[in-house]
KESEVO-423718 format. One record per residue: x, y, z of N, C-alpha, C in turn. Coordinates in steps of 0.05 Angstrom, whole numbers, plus 32768, in hexadecimal, padded with zeros to 4 digits. Example, Ala and Ser with C-alpha at 12.3 -4.5 7.8 and 13.67 -1.06 7.14 Angstrom:
2
81087F8E809C80F67FA6809C81087FBE809C;81017FD3808E81117FEB808F81028001809D;
END
This chain:
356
7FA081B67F4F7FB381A57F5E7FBC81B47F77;7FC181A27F837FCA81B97FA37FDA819E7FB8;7FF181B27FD07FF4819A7FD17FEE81997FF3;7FF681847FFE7FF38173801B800D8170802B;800781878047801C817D8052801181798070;80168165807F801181578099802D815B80AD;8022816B80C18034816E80D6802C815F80EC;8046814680F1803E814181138020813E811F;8010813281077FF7812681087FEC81138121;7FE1810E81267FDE810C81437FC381028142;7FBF80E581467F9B80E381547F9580CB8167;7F8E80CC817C7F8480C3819F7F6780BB8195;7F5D80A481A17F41809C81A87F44809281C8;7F3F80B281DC7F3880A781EF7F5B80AA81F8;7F65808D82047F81809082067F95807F81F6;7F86807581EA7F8F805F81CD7F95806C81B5;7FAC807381B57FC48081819E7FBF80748185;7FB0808781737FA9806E81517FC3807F813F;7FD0809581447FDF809F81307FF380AB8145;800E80A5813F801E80A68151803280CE813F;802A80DB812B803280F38126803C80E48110;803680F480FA802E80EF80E0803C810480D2;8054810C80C48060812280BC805E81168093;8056812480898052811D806F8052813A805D;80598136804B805C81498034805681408015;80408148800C803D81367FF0803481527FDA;804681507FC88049815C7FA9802D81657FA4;8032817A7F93801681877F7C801381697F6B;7FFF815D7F6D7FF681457F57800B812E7F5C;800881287F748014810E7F80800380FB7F89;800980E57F8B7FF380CD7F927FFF80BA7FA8;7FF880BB7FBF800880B07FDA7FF8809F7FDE;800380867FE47FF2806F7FE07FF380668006;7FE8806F80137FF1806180347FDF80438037;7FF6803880407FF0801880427FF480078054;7FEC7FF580627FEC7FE6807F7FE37FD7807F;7FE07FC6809D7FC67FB080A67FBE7FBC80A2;7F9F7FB680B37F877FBA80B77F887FC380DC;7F7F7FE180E17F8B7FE880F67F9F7FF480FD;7FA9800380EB7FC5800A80EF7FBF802D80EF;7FA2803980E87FA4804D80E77F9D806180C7;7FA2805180B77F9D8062809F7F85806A8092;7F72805C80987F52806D80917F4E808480A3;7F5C807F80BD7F5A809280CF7F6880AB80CF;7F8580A980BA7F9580BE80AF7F8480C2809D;7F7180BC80897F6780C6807F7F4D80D58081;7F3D80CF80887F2680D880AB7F2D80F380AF;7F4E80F780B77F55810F80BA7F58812980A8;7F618118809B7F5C812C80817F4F813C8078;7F2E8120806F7F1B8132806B7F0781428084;7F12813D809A7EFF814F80AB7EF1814480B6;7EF1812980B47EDE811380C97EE8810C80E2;7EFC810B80E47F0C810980FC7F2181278105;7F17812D81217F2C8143812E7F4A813C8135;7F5E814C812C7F7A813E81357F6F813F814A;7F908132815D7F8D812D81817FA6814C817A;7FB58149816E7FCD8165816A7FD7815A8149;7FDC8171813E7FFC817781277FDE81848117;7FEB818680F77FDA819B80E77FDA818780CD;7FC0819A80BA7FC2818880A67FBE81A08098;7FD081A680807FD781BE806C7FD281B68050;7FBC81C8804B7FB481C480267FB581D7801A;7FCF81D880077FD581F17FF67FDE82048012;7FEA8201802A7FF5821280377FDD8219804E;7FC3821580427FAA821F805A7FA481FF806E;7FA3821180877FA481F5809F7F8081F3809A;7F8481E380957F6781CB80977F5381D580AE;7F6081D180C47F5481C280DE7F3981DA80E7;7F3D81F180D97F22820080DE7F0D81FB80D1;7F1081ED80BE7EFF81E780A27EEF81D780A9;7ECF81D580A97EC581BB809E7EC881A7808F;7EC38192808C7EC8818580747EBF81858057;7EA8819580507E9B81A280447EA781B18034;7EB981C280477ECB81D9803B7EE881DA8039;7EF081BE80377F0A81B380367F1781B68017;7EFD81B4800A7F0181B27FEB7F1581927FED;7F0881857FEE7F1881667FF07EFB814D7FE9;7EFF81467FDA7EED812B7FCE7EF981157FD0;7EE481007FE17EF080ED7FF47ED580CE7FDE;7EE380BE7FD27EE180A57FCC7EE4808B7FEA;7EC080827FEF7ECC806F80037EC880527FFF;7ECA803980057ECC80237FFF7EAF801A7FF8;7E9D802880097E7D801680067E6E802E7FF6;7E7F80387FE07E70804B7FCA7E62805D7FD4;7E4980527FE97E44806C7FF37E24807A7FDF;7E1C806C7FC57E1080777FBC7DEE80847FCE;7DE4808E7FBE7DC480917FC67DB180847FB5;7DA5806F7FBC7D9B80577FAF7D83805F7F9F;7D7180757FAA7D62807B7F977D65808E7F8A;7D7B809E7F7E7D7F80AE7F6F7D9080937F5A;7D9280AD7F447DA380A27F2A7DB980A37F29;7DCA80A07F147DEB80A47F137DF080C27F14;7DD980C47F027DDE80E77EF77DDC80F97F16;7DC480F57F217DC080FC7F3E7DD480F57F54;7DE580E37F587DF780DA7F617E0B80ED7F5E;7E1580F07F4A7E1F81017F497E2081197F46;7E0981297F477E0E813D7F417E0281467F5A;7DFD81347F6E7DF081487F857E0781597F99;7E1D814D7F9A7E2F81637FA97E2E817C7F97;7E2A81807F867E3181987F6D7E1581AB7F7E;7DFB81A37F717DE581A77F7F7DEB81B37F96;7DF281A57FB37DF581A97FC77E0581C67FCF;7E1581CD7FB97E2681E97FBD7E1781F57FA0;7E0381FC7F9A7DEB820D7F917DFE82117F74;7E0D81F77F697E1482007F487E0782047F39;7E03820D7F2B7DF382167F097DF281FE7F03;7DD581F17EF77DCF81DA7EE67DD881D37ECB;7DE381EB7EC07DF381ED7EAB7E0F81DA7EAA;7E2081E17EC37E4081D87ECC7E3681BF7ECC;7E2681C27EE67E1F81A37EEB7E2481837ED8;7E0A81917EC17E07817C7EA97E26817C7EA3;7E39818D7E9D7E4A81927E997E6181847EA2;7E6181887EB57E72816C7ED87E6781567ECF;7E5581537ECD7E5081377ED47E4F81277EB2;7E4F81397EA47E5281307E877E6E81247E84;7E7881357E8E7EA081377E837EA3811C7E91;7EA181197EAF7E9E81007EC77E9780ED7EB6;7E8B80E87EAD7E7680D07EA87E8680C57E88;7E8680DA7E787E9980D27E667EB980C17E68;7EC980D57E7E7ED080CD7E887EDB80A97E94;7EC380A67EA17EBD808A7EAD7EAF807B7EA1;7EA4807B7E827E9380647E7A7E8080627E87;7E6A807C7E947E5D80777E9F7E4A80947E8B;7E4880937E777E3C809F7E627E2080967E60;7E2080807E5A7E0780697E507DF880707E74;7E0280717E887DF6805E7E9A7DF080727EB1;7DE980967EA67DDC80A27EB67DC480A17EC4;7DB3809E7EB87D9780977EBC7D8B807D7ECB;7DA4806A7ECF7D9C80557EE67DA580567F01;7D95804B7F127D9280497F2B7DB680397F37;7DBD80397F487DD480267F557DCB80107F56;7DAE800B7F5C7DAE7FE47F5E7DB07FDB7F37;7DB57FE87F2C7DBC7FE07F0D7DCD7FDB7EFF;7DE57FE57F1A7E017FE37F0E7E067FD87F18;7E267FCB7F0E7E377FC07F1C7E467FC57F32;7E537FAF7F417E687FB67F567E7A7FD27F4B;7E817FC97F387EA17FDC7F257E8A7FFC7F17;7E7A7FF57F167E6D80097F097E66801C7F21;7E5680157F387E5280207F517E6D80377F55;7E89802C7F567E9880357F5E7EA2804B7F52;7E96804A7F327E9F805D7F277E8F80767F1F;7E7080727F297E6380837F377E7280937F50;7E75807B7F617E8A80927F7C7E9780A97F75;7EA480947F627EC580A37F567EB680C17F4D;7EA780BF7F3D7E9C80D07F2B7E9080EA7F39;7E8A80E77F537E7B80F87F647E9381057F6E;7EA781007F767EBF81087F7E7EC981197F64;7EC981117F4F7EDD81237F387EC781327F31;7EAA812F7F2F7E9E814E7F287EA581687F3D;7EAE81647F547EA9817B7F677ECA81897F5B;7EDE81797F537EF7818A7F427F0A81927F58;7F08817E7F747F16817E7F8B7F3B81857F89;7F3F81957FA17F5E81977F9F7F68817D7FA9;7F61816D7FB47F6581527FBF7F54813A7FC1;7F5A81217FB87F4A81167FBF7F5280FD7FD2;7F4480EB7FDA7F4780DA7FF27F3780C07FEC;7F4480A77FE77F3E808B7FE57F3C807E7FF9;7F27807280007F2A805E80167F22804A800D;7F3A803880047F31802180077F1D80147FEE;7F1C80237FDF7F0A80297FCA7F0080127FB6;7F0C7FFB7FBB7F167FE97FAB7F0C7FCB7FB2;7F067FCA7FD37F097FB47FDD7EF47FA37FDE;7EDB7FB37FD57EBE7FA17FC97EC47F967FB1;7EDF7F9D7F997ED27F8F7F8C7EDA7F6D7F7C;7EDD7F5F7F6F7EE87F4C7F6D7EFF7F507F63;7F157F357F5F7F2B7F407F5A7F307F507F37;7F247F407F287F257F447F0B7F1F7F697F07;7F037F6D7F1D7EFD7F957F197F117F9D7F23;7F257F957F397F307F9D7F4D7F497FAA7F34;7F4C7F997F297F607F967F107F5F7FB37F04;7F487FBB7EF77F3C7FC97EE27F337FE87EED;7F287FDC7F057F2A7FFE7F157F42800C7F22;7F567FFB7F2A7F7380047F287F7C80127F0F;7F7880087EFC7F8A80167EE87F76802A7EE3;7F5D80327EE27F4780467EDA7F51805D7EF6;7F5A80547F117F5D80657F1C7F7980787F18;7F8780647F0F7FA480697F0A7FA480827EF2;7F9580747ED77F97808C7EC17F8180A67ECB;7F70809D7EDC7F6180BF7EE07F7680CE7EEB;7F8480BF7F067F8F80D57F127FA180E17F0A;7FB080D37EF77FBF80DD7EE37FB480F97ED6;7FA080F27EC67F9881037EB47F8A811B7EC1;7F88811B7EE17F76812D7EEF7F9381437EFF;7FA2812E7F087FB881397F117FB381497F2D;7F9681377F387F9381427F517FA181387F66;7FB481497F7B7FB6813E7F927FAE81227F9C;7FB581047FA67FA980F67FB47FAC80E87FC5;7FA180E37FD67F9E80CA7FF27F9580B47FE4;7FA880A07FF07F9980807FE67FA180697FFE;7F82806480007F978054801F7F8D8034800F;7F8C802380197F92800A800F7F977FF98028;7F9D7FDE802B7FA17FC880377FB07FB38025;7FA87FBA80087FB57FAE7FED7FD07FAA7FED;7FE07FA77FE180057FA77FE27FFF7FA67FC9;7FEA7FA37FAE7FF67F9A7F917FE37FB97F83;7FD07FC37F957FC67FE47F937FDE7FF57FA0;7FE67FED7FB17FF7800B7FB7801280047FAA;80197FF07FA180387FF07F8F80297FFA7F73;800F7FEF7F6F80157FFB7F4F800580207F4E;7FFA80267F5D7FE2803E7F5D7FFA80527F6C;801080527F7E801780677F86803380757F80;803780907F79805380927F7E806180907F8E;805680917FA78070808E7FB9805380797FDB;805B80697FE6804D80627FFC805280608009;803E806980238046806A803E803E8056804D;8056804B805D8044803680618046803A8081;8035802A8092802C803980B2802C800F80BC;802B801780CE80347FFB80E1802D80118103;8014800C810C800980078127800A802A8127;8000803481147FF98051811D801480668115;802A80568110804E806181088054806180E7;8057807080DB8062807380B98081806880C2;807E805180B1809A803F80B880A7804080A2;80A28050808B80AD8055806C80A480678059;80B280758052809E8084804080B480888029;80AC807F800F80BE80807FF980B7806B7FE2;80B2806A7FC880A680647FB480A680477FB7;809080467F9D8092801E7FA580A080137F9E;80B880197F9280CB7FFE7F8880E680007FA4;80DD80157FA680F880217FC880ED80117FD9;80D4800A7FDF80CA7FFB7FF080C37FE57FF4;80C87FD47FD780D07FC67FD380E67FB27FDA;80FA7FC47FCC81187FB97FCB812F7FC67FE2;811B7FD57FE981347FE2800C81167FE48022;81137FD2803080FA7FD6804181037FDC8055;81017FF9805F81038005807C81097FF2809A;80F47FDA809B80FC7FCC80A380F07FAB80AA;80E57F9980B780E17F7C80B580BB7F7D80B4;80B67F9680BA80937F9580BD80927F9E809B;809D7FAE808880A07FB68075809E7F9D8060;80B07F92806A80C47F83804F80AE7F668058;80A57F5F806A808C7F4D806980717F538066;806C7F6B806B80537F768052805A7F7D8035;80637F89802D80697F868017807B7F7D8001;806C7F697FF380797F4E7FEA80667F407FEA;805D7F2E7FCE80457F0F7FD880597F027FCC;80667EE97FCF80607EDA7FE780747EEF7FFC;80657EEE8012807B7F0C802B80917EFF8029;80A97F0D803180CB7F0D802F80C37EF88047;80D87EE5804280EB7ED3805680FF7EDF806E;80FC7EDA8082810C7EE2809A81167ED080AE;812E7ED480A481457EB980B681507EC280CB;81597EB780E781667EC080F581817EBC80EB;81987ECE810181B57EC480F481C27ED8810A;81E17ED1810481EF7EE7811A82077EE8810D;820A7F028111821E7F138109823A7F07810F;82507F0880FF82667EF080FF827F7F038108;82937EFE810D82A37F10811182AF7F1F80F8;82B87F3B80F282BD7F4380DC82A67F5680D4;82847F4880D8826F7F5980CB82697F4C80B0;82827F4580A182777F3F808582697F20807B;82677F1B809582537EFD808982437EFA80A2;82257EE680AA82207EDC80BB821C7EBF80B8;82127EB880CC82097E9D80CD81F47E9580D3;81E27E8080C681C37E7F80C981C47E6A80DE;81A87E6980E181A07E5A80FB81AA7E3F80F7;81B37E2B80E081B17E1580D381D47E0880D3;81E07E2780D682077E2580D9820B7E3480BF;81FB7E3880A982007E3E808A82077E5C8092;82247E64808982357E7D808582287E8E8066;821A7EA4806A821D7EB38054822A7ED1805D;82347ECF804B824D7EEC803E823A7EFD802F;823D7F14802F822F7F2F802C823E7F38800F;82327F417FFD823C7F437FE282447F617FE7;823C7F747FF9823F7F997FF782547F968013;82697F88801B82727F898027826E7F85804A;82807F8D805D827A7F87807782667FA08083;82597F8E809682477FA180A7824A7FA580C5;824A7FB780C682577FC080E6823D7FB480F9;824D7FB38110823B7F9F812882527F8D8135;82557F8E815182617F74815B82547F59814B;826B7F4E8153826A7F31815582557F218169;82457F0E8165822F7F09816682157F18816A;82177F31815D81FB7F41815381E37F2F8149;81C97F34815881B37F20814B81AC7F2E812E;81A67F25811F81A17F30810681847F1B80FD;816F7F2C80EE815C7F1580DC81667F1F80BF;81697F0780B581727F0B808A81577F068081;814B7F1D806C81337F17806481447F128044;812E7F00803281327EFE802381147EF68010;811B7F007FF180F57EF87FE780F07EE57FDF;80D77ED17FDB80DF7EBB7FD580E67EB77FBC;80E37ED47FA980E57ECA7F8681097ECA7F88;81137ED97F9C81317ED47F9C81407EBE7FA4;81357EAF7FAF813C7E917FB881407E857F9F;81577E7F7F9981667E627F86815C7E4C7F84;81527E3C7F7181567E287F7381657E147F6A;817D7E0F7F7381917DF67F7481947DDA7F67;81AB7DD27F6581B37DB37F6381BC7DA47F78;81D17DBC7F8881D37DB97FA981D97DCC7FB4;81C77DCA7FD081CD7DEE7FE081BE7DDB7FF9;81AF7DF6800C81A47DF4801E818B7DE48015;81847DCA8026816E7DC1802381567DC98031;81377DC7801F81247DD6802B81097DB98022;81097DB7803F80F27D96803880D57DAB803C;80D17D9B801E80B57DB0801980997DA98028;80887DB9802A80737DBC8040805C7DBC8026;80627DD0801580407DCF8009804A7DE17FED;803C7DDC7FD6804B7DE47FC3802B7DF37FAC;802E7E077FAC80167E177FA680167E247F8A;80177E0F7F7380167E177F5880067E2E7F50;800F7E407F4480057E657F3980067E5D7F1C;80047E477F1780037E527EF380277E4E7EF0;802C7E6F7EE5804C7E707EDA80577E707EEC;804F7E737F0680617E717F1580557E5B7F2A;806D7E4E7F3B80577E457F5A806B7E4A7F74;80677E477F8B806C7E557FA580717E327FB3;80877E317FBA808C7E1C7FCC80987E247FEA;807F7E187FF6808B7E1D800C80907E028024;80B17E05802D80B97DF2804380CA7E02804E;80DB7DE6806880E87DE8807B81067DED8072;81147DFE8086812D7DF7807D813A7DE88095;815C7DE18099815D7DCD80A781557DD680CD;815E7DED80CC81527DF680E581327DF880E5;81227DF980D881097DEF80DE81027E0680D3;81067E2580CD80FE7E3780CB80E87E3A80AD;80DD7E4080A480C77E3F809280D27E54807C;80CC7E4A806280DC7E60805080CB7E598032;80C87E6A802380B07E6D800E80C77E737FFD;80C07E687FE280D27E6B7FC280BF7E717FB1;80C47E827F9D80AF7E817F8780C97E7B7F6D;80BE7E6D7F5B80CC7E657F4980B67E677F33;80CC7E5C7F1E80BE7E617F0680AE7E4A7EF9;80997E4A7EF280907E307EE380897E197F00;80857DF97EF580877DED7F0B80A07DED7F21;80927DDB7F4280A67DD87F5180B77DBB7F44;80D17DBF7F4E80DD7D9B7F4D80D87D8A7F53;80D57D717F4780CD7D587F5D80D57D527F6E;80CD7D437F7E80D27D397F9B80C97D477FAD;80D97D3C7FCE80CF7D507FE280E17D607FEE;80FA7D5F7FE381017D757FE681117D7C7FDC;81237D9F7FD8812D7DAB7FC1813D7DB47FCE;81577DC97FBD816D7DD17FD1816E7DEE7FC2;817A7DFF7FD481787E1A7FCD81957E2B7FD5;818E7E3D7FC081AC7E547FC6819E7E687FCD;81A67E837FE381A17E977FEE81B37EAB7FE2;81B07EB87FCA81C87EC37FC281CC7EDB7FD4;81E37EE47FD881E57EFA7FE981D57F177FE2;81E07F257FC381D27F287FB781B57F3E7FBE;81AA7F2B7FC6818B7F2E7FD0817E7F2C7FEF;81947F277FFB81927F2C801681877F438020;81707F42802F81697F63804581767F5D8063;81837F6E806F81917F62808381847F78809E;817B7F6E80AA816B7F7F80C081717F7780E5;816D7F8680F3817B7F80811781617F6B8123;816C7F5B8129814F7F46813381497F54814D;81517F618156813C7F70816B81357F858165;81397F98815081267FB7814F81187FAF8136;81207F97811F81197F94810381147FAC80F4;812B7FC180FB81367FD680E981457FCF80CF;81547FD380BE815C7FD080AD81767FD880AE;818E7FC180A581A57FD780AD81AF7FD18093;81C67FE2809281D17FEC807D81ED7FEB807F;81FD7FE7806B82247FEA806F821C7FFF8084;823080078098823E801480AF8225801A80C2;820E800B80C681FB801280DD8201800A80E9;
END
C-alpha cells in the first residue's frame, strides 16, 4: 500500500489549460473515485500519473518519491483501461503474465501470480483461451488480472467499465469494489458514471472544466454539493434549480411564481434582493392535495418508481420522482419542503451557507 499526493498539478496542450492545479492527498488503501463530463480533464489527470502525460508544472508524490523522473515502467503503478487492451493472439494465461515476463520473473512466481489472479477473478477455467472467446465482462477481468499480478503500489482505472452492458456493468462494480478491498491497494478511478463513483469510492473528486470543484465522500456530495455544476451532476433525475430573491430579513425568499419559502436552519445573510438559485431533488418534491401547481409535460414510469416531469406556473421545468404510479390527470400540486432546500448565489452557483 502506499500513498498519493498531488501538488498544484498542472497540464497545457499548447495554450489550452486541461488542468487548472490539482492539489490532492489520498490515504494508504484509499479509493478516489474522480468524476466529470466528458472533457473536463480526468483521464488526463490520470495520463499523469502513470507517466503518459508530462505535467505543464506541480509534482506527483508516491510513498513520498516524486514521480516525474520515472518512466512509466518504473512507477510501480498498474493502469486498467477502458478498451482492455488485450493481445489477441496470446491466451489469458499469456495475457497476463507477460508484464511479469517482461521484468525477467522466475516462471515459478509467475504460474504463481497468475494462479492466485485468476482464482481470484473466476478466470481459473478460462486460461488457455484466446480473447475472441470471452466475454465483454470476462475480457475485463483479464485486464483487471494483468494489473493485480504485477502487486502494484497503485493502481489507475480509466473508465474501465464503459464497454460493458448495463447488467456486467452491475457485477463488475461490485467484483471491483470487493478486490480492492481485499487488495487494499492505493486507487485512481475516473468514471463519467455518477451510480460507479457514488457506490465504488470513498471519497470523489469531482472536476468541472479542468477545476476540482469538491472533494469529499459520496454521501457529502450528495447532500451538501459544493456548488450548482455539482448538485446537477450528481443526482438522476439531476437536482431542480429555481430562480428566487432574497427577501428582506434573509430568512425566506421568493420564487419566480410570487411563492414565499422560509428556510427551516434559520436566516441567511445577503441584502435584500440577492439573486439566489434553490436547488431541490426531485425524490424531495411532495406530492400534494394542494400546493404549487405543476402541469405535467411527460411522465416516465421506472417500475417502483416513475419521474414526472412539468411546468411550474412561471414556466420553469421541474422533475419529481415519486413512489409507485403518477396521479391522474394533467396536472398535480406540490410542496417544496424547506427541509431539503440547496440554496446557492445565481451568479457564482457557489453554495451558501447560514452567515455567507
Amino acid at each position: 500500500m502506499a500513498s498519493l499526493v498531488l501538488e498544484d498539478l498542472r497540464k497545457s496542450f499548447g495554450p489550452v489549460a486541461v488542468l487548472h492545479g490539482i492539489d490532492l492527498c489520498l490515504a494508504s488503501g484509499e479509493m478516489l473515485v474522480i468524476v466529470g463530463a466528458s472533457g473536463c480533464g480526468k483521464s488526463t489527470l490520470l495520463r499523469l500519473v502513470a507517466g503518459l502525460e508530462v505535467p505543464t508544472a506541480g509534482r506527483i508524490l508516491l510513498d513520498g518519491r516524486d514521480l516525474a523522473p520515472l518512466d512509466p515502467a518504473a512507477r510501480d503503478i498498474a493502469m486498467v483501461f477502458q478498451n482492455y487492451a488485450l493481445y489477441p493472439h496470446m491466451s489469458v494465461f499469456d495475457n497476463m503474465a507477460y508484464g511479469l515476463r517482461i521484468r525477467g520473473m522466475p516462471k515459478p512466481e509467475i504460474r504463481a501470480r497468475v494462479g492466485e489472479a485468476a482464482a481470484m477473478l473466476g478466470l481459473a477455467e478460462l486460461l488457455s483461451r484466446k480473447p475472441r472467446q470471452l466475454s465483454g465482462g470476462q475480457r475485463q477481468r483479464v485486464a483487471m488480472g494483468r494489473a493485480i499480478v504485477r502487486q502494484p503500489k497503485l493502481f489507475l482505472f480509466d473508465e474501465p467499465l464503459s464497454n460493458l452492458d448495463a447488467k456486467l456493468r452491475v457485477q463488475m462494480r461490485a467484483e471491483i469494489k470487493r478486490l480492492q478491498r481485499r487488495m487494499g491497494v492505493t486507487s485512481l478511478y475516473v468514471t463519467h458514471d455518477q451510480v460507479e463513483a457514488m457506490t465504488l469510492g470513498d471519497r470523489l473528486l469531482v472536476l468541472h472544466e479542468g477545476k476540482p470543484v469538491q472533494l469529499a465522500t459520496p454521501m457529502e456530495v450528495f447532500e451538501r454539493p459544493a456548488d450548482t455544476y455539482v448538485g446537477g451532476f450528481i443526482g438522476a433525475p439531476a437536482m431542480n434549480f429555481l430562480p428566487a430573491t432574497l427577501l428582506a430579513g434573509g430568512g425566506a425568499v421568493r420564487l419566480a411564481w410570487g411563492e414565499v419559502l422560509p428556510f427551516a436552519d434559520g436566516a441567511r445573510a445577503g441584502a435584500e434582493g440577492r439573486k439566489l438559485s434553490i436547488g431541490i431533488r426531485p425524490e424531495h418534491v411532495a406530492v400534494v392535495a394542494a400546493g404549487t401547481a405543476l402541469q405535467i409535460d411527460l411522465i416516465e414510469p421506472l417500475g417502483s418508481e416513475t419521474v414526472v416531469i412539468g411546468r411550474l406556473p412561471d414556466g420553469e421545468l421541474l422533475s419529481v420522482k415519486i413512489a409507485g404510479p403518477a396521479p391522474a390527470g394533467e396536472q398535480m400540486h406540490l410542496h417544496l419542503a424547506p427541509e431539503h432546500l440547496h440554496v446557492f448565489d445565481a451568479g457564482s452557483g457557489l453554495r451558501l451557507d447560514p452567515a455567507t
